[in-house]
C-alpha positions in Angstrom: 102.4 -141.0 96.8 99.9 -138.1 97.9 102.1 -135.6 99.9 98.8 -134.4 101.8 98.5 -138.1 103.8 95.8 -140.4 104.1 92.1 -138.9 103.8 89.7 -139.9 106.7 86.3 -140.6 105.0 83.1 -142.2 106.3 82.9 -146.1 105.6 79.8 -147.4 103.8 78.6 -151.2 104.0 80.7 -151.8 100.8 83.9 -151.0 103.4 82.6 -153.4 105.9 84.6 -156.4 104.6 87.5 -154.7 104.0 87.2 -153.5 107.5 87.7 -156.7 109.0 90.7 -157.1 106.9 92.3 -154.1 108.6 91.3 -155.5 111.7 92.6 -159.1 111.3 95.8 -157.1 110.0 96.5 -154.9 113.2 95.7 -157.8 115.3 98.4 -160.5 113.9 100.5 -158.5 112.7 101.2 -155.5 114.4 103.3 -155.6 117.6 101.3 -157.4 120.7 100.8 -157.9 124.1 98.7 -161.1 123.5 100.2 -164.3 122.8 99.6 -165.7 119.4 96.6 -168.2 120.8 95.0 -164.8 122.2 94.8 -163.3 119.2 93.6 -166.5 117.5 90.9 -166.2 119.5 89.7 -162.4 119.4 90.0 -162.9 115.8 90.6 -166.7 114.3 89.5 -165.2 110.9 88.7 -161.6 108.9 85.4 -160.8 109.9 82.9 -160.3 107.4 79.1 -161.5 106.0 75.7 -160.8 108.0 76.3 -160.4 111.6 79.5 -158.4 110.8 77.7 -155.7 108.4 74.8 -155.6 111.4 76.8 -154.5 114.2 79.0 -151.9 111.4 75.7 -150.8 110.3 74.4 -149.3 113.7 77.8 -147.4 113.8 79.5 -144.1 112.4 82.7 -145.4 111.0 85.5 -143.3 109.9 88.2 -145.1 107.6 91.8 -143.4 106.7 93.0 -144.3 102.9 95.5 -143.7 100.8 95.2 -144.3 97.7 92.8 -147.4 97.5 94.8 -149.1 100.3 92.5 -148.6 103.7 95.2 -148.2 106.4 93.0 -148.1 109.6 89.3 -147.3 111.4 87.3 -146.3 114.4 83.8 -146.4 115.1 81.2 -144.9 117.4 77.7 -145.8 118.2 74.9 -143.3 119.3 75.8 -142.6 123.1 79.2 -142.3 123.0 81.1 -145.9 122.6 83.9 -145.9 120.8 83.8 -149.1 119.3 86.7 -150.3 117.0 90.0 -148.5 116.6 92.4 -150.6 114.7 95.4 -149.1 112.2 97.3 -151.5 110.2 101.0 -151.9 111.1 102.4 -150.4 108.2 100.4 -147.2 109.3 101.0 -147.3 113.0 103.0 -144.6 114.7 102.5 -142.1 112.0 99.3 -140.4 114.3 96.4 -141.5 112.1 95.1 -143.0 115.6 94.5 -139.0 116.6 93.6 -138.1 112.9 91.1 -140.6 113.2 89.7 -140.0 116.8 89.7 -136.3 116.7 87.0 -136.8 113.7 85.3 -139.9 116.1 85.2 -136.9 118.8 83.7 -134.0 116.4 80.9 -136.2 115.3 80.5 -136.8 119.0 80.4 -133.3 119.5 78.1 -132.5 117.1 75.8 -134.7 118.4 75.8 -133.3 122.2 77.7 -136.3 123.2 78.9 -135.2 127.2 81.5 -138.5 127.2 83.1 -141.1 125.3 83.7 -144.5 126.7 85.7 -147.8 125.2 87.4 -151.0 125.7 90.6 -150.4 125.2 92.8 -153.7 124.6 96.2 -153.6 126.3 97.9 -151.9 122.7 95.1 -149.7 122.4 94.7 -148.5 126.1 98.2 -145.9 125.7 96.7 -144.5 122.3 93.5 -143.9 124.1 95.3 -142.3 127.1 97.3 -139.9 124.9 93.3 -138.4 123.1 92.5 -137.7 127.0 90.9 -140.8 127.9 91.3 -142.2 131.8 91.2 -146.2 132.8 87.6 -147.0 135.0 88.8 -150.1 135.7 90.8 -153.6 134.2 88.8 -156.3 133.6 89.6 -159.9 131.7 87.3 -161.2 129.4 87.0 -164.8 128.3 86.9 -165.2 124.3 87.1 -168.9 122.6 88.3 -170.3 125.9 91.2 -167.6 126.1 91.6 -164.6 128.8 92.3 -161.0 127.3 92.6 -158.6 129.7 91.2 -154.9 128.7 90.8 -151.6 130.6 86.8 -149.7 130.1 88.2 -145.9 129.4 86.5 -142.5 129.6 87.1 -139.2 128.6 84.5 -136.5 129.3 84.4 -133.6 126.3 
């Protein structure tokens, strides 16, 4: 095992499948506040193909690996929005979530970014809280006939 930890690189469009595998990992397997037909719904399936590598595409994404094994990513569009942030379970706890915002918040930085927003899922919204980030306001969304409830975040840099 490398002693130094995971390295945080940027993704490219060959990651983007791969991606959705972490995602679909963190969301059925980690621990949840969602019942099972919740998560079914935010995520029946890995995402992946066209539409998946469209809406990566217009994003920076950084990706924490070790080894070949991708063990979590966030993402950021132009303006601020933080995305995805997802970290497999076998990774959680071990503070790549602040390894891998505090390089989401330098390439905001770089780029004059005055705030960062996000919807944060009900596991997320604590991680979020802990980088500086405050709760707007709760809102429920409807996905596949299911309610998820969320909180729209922001922290000001």
């Amino acid at each position: 095992m490398d002693v130094s930890g995971p390295r945080i690189r940027t993704a490219t469009e060959a990651d983007y499948d791969a991606l959705g595998e972490v995602m679909f990992d963190a969301i059925h397997n980690g621990p949840s506040k969602y019942t099972d037909a919740q998560s079914r719904a935010w995520a029946p399936d890995p995402r992946k193909g066209e539409a998946w590598h469209a809406r990566l595409a217009k994003q920076k994404i950084l990706i924490a690996e070790q080894g070949q094994d991708l063990l979590g990513f966030m993402s950021i569009e132009p303006g601020g929005y933080v995305d995805f942030a997802y970290i497999r379970p076998s990774a959680q706890g071990s503070g790549l979530f602040r390894r891998l915002f505090e390089a989401v918040q330098a390439w905001a930085l770089e780029r004059g970014e005055s705030d960062l927003t996000t919807h944060a899922s009900l596991m997320a919204q604590p991680a979020f809280a802990a980088m500086g980030f405050r709760v707007d306001y709760h809102e429920t969304v409807e996905v596949a006939g299911e309610s998820l409830a969320r909180a729209h975040m922001t922290k000001t840099l």
